[in-house]
N, C-alpha and C positions, 0 to 999 in steps of 0.2 A: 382641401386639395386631395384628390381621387392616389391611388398609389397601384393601378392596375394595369403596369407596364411586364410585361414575361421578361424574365432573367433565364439567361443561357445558366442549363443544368453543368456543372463542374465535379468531377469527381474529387471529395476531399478525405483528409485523413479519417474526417469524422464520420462522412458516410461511411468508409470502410469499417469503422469502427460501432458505427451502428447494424452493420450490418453481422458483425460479431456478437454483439449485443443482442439480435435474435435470439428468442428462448428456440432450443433446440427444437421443442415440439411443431413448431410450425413450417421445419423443414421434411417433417415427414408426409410419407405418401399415406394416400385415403386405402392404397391395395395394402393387404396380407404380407407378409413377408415372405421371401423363399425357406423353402426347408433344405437348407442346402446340403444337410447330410446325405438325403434322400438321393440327390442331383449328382453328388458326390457320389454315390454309389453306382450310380448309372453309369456314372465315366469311367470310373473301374472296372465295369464289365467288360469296356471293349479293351482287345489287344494290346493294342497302342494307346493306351488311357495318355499319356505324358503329352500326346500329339492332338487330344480329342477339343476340337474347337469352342465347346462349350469348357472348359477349364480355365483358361484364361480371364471368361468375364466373373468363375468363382474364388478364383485367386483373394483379390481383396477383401472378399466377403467372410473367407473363411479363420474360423477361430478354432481354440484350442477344445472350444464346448463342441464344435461340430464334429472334430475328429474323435473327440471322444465318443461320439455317439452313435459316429461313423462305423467305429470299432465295435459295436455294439450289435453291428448286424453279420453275419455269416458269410463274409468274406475268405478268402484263402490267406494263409500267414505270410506264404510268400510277395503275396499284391497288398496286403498289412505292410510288409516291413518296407517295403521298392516306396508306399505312398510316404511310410513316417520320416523315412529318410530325406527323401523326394520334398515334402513341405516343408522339411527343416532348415535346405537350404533357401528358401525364399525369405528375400527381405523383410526384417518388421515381423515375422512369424514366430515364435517359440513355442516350446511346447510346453505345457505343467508337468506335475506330476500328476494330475489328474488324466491325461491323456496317455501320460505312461501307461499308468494302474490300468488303464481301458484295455490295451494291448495285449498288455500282460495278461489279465486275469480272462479275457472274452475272448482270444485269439492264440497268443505262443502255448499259456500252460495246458490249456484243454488239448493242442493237440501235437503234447510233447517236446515242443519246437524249446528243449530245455537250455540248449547253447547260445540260441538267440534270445531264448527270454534272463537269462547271465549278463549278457550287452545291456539288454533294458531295464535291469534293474538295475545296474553300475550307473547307468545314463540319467535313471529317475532319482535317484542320490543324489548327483551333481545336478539337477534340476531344480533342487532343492531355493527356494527364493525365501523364504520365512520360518520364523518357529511355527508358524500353521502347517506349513508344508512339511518341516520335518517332523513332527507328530503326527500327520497324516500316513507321511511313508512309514514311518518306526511301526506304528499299529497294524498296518499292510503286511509288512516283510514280518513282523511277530506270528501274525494269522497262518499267514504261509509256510513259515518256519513248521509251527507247529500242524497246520494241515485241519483244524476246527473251523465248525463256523462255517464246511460247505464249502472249507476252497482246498485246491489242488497244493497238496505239500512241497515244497518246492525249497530246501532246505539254503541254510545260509552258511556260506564259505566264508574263506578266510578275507578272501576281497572284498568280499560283500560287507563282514562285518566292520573291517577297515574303513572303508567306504563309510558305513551308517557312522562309527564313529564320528568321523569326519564332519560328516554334516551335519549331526548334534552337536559337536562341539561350535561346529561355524557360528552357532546361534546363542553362544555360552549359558546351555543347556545340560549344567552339572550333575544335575541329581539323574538325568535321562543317558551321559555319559557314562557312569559309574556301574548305573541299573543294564547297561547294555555289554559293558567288560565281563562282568557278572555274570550275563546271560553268557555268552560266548566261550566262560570258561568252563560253564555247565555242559552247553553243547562239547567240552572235551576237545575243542579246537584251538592247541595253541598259540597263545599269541607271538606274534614277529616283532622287529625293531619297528617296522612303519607303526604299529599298535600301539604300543608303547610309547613312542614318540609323540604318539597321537593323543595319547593320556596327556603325556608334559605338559603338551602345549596347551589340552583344556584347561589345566591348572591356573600358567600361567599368561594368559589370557586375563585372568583374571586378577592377576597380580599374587595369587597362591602358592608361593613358590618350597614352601615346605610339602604341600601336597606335592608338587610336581616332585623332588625331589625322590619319593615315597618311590614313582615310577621309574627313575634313577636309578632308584637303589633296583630293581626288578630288572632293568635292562642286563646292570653287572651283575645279577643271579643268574640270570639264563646266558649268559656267556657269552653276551653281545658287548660292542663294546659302545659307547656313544657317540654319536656321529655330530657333524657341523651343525646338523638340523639341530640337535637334541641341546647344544651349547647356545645356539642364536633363541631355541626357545626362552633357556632361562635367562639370556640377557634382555629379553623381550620384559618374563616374567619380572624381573626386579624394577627395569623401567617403569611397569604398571605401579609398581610398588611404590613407588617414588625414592629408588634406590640408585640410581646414576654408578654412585661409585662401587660396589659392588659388581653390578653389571659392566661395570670397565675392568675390574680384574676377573670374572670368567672368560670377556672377551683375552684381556692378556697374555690367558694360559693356554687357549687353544690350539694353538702351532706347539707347544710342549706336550701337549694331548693327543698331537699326532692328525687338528684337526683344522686342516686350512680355514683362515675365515673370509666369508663370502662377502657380495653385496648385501646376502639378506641381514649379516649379522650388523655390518657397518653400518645400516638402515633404520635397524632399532636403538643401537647406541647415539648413533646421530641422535633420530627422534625424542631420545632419553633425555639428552643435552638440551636439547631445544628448548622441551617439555618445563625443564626443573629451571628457564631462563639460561642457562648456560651456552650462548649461543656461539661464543667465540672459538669455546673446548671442540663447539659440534663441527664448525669450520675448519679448524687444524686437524680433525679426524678426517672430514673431506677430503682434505689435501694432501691426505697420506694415504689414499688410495691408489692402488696398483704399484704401491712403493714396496720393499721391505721384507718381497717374496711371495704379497698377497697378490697375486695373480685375479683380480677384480678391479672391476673403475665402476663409476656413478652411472645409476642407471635415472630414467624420467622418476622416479619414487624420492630418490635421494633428492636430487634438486629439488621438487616442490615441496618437500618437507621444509629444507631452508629456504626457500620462496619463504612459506609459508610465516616461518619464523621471522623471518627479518621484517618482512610487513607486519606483522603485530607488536614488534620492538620500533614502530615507525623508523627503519632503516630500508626506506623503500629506494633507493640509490641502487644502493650494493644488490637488494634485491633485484632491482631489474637490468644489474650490468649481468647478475647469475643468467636472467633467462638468456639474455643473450648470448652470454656463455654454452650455455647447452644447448643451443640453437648450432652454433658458430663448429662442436664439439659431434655434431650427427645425431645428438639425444631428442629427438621431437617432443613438446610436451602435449601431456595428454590434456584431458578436459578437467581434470584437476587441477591444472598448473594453472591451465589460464583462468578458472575459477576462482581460485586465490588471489590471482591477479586483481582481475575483473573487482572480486570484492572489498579488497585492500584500498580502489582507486575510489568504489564508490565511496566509502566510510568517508573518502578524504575530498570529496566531492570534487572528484578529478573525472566527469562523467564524460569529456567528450576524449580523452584519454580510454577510459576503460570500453568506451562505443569503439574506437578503433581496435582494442584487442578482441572485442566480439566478434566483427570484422572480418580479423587475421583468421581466425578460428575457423570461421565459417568458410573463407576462402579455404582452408585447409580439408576439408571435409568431415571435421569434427563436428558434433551434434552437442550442443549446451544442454546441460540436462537445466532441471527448475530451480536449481539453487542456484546457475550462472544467471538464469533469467533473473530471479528475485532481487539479486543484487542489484542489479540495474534498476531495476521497476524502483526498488525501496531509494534508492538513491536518489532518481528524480522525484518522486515524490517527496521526498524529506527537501528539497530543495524547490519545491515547487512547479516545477515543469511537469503537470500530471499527462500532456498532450505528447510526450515525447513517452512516459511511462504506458501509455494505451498502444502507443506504436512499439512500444517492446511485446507488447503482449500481442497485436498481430501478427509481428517476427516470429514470436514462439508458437503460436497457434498455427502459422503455415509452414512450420519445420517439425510439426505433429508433435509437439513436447506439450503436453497437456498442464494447467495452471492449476494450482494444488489453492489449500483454505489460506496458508499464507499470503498466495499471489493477491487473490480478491482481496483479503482484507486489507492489505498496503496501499491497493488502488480505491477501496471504496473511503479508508482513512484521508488518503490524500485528496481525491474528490471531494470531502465533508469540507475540509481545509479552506479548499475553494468557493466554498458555499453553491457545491454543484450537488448538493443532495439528491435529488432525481435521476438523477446519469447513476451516482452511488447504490441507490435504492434499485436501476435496472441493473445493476453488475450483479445484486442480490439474488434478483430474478435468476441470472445466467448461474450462476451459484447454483440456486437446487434444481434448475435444467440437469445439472450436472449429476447430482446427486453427493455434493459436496457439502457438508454438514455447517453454518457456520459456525463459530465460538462469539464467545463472550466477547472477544474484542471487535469483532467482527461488531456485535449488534452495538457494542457501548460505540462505535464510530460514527455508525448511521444515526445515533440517538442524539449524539454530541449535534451532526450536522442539522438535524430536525429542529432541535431546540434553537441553536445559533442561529435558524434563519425563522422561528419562531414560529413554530410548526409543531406546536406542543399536542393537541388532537392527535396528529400523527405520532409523534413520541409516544402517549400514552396506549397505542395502537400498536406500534412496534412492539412495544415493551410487551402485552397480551400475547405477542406472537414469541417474542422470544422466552417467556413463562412455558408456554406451550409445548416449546421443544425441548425444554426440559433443564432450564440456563434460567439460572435464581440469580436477580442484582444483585450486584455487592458493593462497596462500597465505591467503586467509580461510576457507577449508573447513578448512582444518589446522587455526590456532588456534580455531572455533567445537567442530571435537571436543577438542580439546587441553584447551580452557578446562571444557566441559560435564562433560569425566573427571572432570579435577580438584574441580570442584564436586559433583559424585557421590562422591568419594572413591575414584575408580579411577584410584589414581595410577603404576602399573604401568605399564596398560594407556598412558595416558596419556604417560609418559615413556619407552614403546617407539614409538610414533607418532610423538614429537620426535626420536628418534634414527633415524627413517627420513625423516626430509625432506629431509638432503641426496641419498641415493639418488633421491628421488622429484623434483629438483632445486627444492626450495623452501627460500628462507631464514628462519632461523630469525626471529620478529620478538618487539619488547618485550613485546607481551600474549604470548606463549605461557611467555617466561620467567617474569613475571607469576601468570602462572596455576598454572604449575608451581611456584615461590616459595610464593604463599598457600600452594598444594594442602600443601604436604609442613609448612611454617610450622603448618598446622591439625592436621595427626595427628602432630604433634610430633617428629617428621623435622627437628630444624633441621640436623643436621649436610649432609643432603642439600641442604637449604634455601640454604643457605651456599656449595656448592658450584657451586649452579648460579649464584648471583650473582657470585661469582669468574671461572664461564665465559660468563655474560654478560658481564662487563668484556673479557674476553680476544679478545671476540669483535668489539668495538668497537660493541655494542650498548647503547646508553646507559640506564641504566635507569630509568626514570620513578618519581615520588611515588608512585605506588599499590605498585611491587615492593618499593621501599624501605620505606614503612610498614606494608607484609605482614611483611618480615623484621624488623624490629626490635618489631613488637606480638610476634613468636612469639618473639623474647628475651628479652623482656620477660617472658614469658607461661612460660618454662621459667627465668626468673630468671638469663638467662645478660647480665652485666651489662657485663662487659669485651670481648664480642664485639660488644653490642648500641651502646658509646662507638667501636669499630671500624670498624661498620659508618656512621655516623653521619661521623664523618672522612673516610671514602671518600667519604659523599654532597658534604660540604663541595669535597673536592679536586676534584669532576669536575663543579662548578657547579650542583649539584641544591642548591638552598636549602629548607631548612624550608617546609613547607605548613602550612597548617590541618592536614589530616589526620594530619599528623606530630605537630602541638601536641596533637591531640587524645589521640593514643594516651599522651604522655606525661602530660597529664593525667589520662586514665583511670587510666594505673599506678599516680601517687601518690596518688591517692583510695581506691584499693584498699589501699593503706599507711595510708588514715587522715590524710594528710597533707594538711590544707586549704588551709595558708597556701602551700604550694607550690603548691598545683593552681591558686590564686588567681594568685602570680607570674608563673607558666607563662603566665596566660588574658592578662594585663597587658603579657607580652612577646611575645605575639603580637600585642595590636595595635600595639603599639611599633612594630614593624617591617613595621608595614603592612596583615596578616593580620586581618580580621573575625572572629570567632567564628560559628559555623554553629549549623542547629538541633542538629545531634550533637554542638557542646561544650556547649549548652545542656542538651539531654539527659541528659549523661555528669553533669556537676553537679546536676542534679536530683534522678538516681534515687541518688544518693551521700546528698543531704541528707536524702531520703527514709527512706532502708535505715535512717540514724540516730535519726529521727521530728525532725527538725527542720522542722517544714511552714513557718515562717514563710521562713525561708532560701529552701526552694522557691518558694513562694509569687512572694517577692522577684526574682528568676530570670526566671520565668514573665512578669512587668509587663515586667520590663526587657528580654526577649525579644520582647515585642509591640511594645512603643515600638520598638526597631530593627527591626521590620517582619517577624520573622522569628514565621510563624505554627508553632505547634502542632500536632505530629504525634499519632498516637496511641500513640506510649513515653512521650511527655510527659505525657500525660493520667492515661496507665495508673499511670505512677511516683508520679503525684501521687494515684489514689485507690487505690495500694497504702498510702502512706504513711498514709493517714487511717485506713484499715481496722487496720493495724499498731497506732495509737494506740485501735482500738477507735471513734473515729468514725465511725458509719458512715451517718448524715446526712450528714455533707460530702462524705463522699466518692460520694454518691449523686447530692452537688449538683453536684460535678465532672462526674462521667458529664451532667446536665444542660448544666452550660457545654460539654462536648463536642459533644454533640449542637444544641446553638447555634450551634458555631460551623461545623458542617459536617463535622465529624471523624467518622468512624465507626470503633466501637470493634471490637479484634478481640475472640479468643477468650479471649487473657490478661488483658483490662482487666475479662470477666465471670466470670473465672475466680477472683480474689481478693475480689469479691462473693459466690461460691458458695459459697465455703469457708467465707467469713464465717458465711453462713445456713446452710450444713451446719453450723457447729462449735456453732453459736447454739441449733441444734435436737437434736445430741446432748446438749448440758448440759440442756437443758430436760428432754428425756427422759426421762437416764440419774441424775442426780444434782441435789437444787436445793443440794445443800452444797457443788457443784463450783464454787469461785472463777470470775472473767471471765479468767482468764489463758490459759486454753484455747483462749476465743473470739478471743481477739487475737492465739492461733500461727497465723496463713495464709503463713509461713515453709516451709513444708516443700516433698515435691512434689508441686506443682500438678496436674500428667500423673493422679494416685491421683484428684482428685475429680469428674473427668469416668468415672474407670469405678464411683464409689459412689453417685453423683446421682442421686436421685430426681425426680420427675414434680412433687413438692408442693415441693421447694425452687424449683424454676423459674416455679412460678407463683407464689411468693412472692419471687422476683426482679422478676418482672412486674410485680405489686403496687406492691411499693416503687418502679419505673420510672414506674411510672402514678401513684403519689402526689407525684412530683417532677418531673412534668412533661415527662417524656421517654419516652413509650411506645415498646415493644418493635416494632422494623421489621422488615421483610424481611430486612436486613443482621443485627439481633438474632441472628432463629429461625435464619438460614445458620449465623451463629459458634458456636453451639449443636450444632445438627444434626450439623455438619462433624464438629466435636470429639467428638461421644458417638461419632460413626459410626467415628472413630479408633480410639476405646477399646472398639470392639464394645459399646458399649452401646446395642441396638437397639431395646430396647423404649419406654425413653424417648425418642429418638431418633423413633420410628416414631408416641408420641404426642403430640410435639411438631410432627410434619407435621399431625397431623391439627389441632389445636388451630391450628394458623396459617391452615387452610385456611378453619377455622369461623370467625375471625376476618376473614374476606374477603381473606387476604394470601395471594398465588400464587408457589410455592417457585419460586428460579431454576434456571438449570442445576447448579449446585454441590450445592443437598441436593439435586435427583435423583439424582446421579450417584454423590456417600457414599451415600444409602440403597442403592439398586442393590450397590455397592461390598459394603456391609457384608450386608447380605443373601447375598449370594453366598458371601463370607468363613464364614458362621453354615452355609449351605447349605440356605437360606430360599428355595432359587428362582422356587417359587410366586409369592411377593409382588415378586420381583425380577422378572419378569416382568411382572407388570402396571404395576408402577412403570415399567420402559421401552417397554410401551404405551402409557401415560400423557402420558411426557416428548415419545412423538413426535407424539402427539397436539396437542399442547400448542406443536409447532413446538421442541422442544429437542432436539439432537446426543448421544445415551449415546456414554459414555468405552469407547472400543472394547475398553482392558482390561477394561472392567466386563463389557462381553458378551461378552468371549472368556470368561470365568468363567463367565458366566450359559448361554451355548453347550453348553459342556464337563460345566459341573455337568449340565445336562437330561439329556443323552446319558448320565452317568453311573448317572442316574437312570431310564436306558431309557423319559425321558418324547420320544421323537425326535420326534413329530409337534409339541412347543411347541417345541420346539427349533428346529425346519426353517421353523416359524412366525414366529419371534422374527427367524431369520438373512435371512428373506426381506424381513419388517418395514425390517428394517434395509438393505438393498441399496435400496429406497424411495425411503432418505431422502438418498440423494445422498452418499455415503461417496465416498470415492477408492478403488475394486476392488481395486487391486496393496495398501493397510494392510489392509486388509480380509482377506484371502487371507492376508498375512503374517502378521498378528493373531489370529485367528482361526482359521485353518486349518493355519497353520506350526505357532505358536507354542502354539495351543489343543489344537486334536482331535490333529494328526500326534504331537506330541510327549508326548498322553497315549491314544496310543497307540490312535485310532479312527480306524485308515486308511481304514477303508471309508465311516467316514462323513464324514469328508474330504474324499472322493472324491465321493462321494452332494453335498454341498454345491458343489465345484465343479463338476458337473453343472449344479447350479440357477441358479450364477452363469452358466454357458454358456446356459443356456437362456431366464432374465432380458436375454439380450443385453449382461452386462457383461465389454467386452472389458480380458482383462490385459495388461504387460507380457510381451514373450518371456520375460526374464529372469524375471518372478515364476512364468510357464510351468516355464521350469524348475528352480528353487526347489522347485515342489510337484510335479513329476516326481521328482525327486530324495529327497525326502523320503514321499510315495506307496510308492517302492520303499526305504524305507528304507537310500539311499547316502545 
């Protein structure tokens, strides 16, 4: 069945989202850029520059590099200062210190302009963003000081020095503080109380409060006396200290000293409280403000501080009756408060909670800086929802908050999660568009997802590229391949990679033992199994509940009985007690014997000794009672499983409407599938697969024989895998039927588990009109049946239709499975159809791939290795000429294999 009907184009999240997912380069133009300082200086020229109609369209363009360079041309100081002024109040604009120095040095000093060049160097001071910046100015204003080195002398005053102070200290840059009081007293310029004051507080900043002191003592020398500042310093300083009580009796004596205490001081002593858990002390200091003579109340600092605190004491109550409090009180919070917030609710996976304080915020005209975004992003991704975490990051990208190396890596972690590797791999891409460096966790993500959807080629490719940048695995890169082998069943490979880590000097750890245990435990390798647990002991590698319940289920599992009470003694001896999951295997074994009243003891004496029963002993006893047709037992199970709060998976569900169909029920078990879909559960492929058979078996007896007994219809015992390649078009609609007579009509979720599964068993034609019937239904395939049709198509050598189906998909704003189009590639070229080919590959370079899986995928692993060098080559052309730049390393990769070395 043909599948070339046009679908109306719909704007979705994921277009949107792909459309972010463009690497940057492809949005630039083929012209030159402007030189806009040059432009800028033509506007200057005239009169009315402020009025001149070409300024406006250079407004957005202009940077802090242009003015500096701006500054660099022969300008008048007075159309200098009316411009620096002038762009400083435009939104979004600031200035460096680097556009200072420009002014300064190329403009005021040369021509004496010394009172205004005093403004702009106070201004480049507080411009100050970084220890970069403040070493930059210190080295500046030293130059100048002294007048060396070809610049105009321009000495430093007492404000001045104040000032640098200041902004050295901002950076707790002590030995630069010290080097610079020094200087100052050389210059013979003494210092004042701000000075001084200025010292304390570098001190205590850092928790130094005998240094500060030192400066203390120098205030009461030169016959100042100490001021509120000078007192909230060192209650600041002892706070650092982790000195609480101290810093509550300097606050004590302040009013005896003659020195009102402020908001600022209440602030720090609060935070002192907080800090050392004291949070109730910091609340009754709260509450005694503007009491007692201190003429101060709570300012936004003060509340978010206790915000802040109460949410990490999980006293998030009182915390959010506070915001409202200083809501209710005229205090507006700033974007710290709600960021506290924000990330308090995520941690507690309160996200559609904390989406509304986003929200609030927004409505407010506050701007979330990257740490309100991340919390959000991390939060749905740690919970799964990575579609609502990609629409945070649209939010933040059209509110011009730019996504830092943490945002990517939370998203491309969560995406690996989902087994969306490819979408993860193009966030990559977008990553060094940016010029955003990744980290190690970043690449160990992507690696995790490669392996897990077993895409080892790729991994060992990644892995080249992150060597490259200069990121050496360590020991979580080892066990994420170690673990992925083993779970592919490439235990070889796997256990030549554990036996190269001490070489590579990494230690071996529990998960790789772990992994290597199940791996071999599973392909019935116990002797292996066993040895490696023996070299884990040896090794003083303690072995955790999951290596241990690996080894003794595959004892069990080979019937080795006396090794399995062995293993079982060693866990006793070395303090590893019984878990659940260890109660569980053993209950699984004696059920598999038939043995009820044991598997019942077992469940008895796990809670005996503490242990809950989980939904997997629930489980494990169910589909037991099941297999036997005992549904009331199940049934029973099932109550008493709700009561203990423990919800309903879909093995649960399944077991239970296998059981009815067994019995030939097939109303109840129809009405299960209903309580399923009540309760939120969605069924996979096997809960509609013991349905199918049902109505396959229902409808050969109809057929073939009416003298044929019901005993046939109630064999759905066999294998399952056979009735997804024999299913017809008319049993699925009379699945439908029946779902729609019971009140649970067929989803999205349905027609995927369907689709997926026929596309497994090459059954494409049903498969192909079961798309269409979902479509006529108004229901829009996800990425999953696009990506098996494509799949299976391809497999068949259906390219045509695979083809349009991944025109479709990207239309549609969905990502095709890059294996899918290195098939769909490969096949065209086979088919000497090269112009849909070159079409498809180019389709796809669009859509925002990461170039280096692309090239790997596609060009390594696809054309090169089926042996179409030239059009390999032909395609790297088009990526060169698209502007999609690769790694050297995947340079040479397809150099390498071009020339078949």
């Amino acid at each position: 069945m043909m599948m070339r009907r046009e679908l109306t184009a719909v704007i979705t999240t994921r277009q949107t989202l792909l459309l972010l997912l463009k690497p940057l380069s492809s949005l630039a133009t083929a012209t030159p850029p402007p030189d806009i300082s040059s432009e800028l200086f033509a506007v200057l020229s005239h009169r009315n520059w402020q009025k001149h109609p070409s300024l406006r369209n250079l407004i957005p363009s202009i940077s802090p590099s242009h003015v500096s360079s701006l500054f660099a041309r022969n300008l008048h100081p007075q159309i200098a200062l009316s411009f620096f002024r002038w762009i400083a109040e435009i939104p979004r604009y600031k200035h460096t210190v680097h556009s200072h120095s420009s002014l300064l040095l190329n403009i005021l000093l040369p021509n004496r302009w010394l009172d205004a060049a005093e403004k702009i160097r106070i201004s480049m001071l507080k411009a100050c963003d970084s220890p970069e910046d403040a070493h930059f100015v210190l080295d500046l204003l030293r130059r100048m000081n002294n007048g060396g080195s070809g610049f105009v002398e321009f000495k430093l005053t007492l404000r001045s020095y104040n000032w640098l102070l200041i902004s050295v200290s901002k950076f707790l840059l002590i030995d630069d503080v010290k080097t610079v009081f020094l200087e100052m007293l050389a210059d013979k310029i003494p210092p004042d109380i701000v000075t001084l004051n200025t010292m304390v507080v570098a001190y205590c900043k850092l928790g130094n409060v005998a240094g500060a002191n030192l400066y203390v003592s120098k205030i009461l020398q030169a016959g100042f006396n100490p001021t509120s500042f000078t007192y909230s310093s060192l209650i600041m300083g002892h706070c650092r200290n982790k000195d609480v009580d101290n810093a509550f009796k300097i606050f004590e004596v302040m009013p005896d000293k003659g020195c009102p205490r402020d908001v600022v001081s209440y602030n720090y002593l609060i935070r002192g409280f907080c800090e050392a858990h004291r949070i109730d002390e910091a609340l009754k200091l709260f509450s005694h403000m503007g009491q007692g003579g201190d003429n101060c109340f709570p300012n936004v600092r003060t509340y978010t501080v206790l915000i802040h605190a109460l949410c990490g004491s999980r006293r998030k109550l009182e915390a959010i009756n506070l915001f409202k409090e200083m809501i209710e009180k005229g205090c507006e919070p700033n974007v710290y408060t709600y960021c506290v917030l924000i990330d308090s609710m995520c941690k507690e996976n309160k996200l559609d909670y904390a989406r509304k304080v986003l929200n609030q915020m927004l409505e407010k005209g506050l701007s979330p800086n990257v740490v309100t975004y991340n919390a959000l992003i991390n939060g749905y991704c740690k919970v799964g929802t990575v579609e609502a975490a990609l629409e945070i990051l649209a939010l933040m990208e059209s509110n011009v908050c730019c996504p830092d190396v943490h945002t990517f890596s939370v998203l491309i972690d969560g995406l690996c999660k989902r087994n969306n590797v490819h979408q993860a791999m193009a966030l990559l891409n977008n990553m060094l568009e940016r010029k955003l460096s990744p980290n190690l966790v970043t690449y160990n993500s992507l690696l995790h997802g490669q392996c897990k959807g077993g895409h080892f080629d790729s991994a060992h490719r990644l892995l080249n590229l992150m060597t490259h940048s200069g990121l050496a695995p360590d020991q979580i890169t080892y066990c994420i391949f170690i673990d992925g082998l083993c779970k592919w069943k490439r235990l070889q490979e796997a256990q030549t990679m554990f036996d190269t880590l001490k070489k590579n000097g990494i230690k071996s750890s529990t998960e790789m033992f772990t992994a290597l245990i199940d791996g071999y435990c599973k392909i019935g390798k116990i002797d292996d199994a066993l040895s490696l647990f023996d070299c884990m002991l040896a090794e003083d590698c303690l072995p955790n509940s999951y290596a241990i319940n690996a080894l003794i289920h595959g004892l069990f599992k080979e019937k080795k009985m006396i090794e399995a009470s062995s293993v079982m003694e060693k866990m006793l001896s070395i303090g590893v007690k019984p878990t659940v999951p260890h109660y569980n295997i053993l209950i699984n074994h004696v059920l598999k014997e038939g043995d009820f009243d044991r598997a019942h003891q077992l469940l008895n004496k796990m809670v005996s000794v503490g242990n809950k029963p989980t939904l997997i002993t629930y489980n494990t006893l169910i589909q037991a009672y099941c297999a036997l047709g005992n549904r009331n037992e199940a049934e029973k199970l099932m109550s008493k499983m709700n009561g203990e709060g423990i919800s309903a998976d879909s093995l649960t569900y399944t077991f239970l409407i296998d059981g009815y169909v067994r019995m030939g029920l097939i109303d109840c078990a129809f009405d299960v599938l209903k309580r399923m879909f009540d309760s939120g559960c969605e069924p996979c492929h096997r809960t509609y697969s013991f349905l199918i058979k049902y109505l396959s078996n229902k409808k050969f007896v109809m057929t073939n024989s009416k003298a044929v007994g019901l005993d046939i219809m109630l064999n759905v015992s066999g294998n399952i895998t056979d009735i997804w390649k024999t299913m017809d078009f008319e049993i699925a609609l009379e699945l439908f039927e029946k779902m729609v007579g019971h009140g649970c009509a067929p989803n999205m979720n349905t027609y995927g588990e369907l689709i997926v599964r026929l596309c497994k068993e090459r059954n494409l034609e049903v498969a192909q009109r079961l798309y269409d019937h979902m479509r006529d239904m108004g229901i829009s395939p996800n990425e999953d049946i696009y990506n098996s049709l494509v799949n299976c198509c391809c497999e068949m050598h259906v390219y045509g239709e695979a083809a349009i189906l991944v025109h479709t998909m990207i239309e549609h704003g969905y990502l095709p499975a890059l294996e899918s189009c290195k098939l769909l590639v490969s096949g065209l070229f086979d088919e000497e159809n090269d112009e849909k080919a070159k079409e498809v590959f180019c389709s796809m370079l669009r859509c925002g791939y990461n170039y280096d899986e692309v090239a790997w995928k596609l060009l390594l692993d696809g054309l090169i290795k089926r042996g179409h060098l030239n059009r390999g080559s032909e395609l790297l052309t088009v990526m060169e000429k698209m502007g999609c730049q690769l790694h050297p390393e995947t340079n040479r990769m397809l150099t390498e294999g071009l020339n078949g070395t």
